[in-house]
N, C-alpha and C positions, 0 to 999 in steps of 0.2 A: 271283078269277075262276075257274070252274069250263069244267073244256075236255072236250066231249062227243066219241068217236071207237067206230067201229065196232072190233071186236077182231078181225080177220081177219087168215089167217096168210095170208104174203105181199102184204097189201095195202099199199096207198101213201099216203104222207102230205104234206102240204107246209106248209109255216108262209111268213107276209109276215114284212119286215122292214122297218119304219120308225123313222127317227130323226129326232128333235128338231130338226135343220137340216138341215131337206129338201133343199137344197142343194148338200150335204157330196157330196165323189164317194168317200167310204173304203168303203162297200159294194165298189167298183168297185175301187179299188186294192187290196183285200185279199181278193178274192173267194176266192184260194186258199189263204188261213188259211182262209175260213170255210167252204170245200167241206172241208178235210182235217179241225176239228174236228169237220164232222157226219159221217163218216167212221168218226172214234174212235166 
């Protein structure tokens, strides 16, 4: 899968996140692993 983005310094980005059981709440209990790896 090829992913198309403008090259702009300073601009913004955002990615979804979907899992296999939509159901799951671990987005939600781990949000701040996953805020501080995109961080790094």
């Amino acid at each position: 899968m090829g992913y198309q983005r403008a090259n702009v310094a300073g601009g913004t980005c955002f990615f979804t996140v979907n899992l296999i059981k939509r159901r799951s709440d671990i987005l939600v209990r781990y949000i701040d692993d996953l805020r501080a790896a995109i961080k790094r």
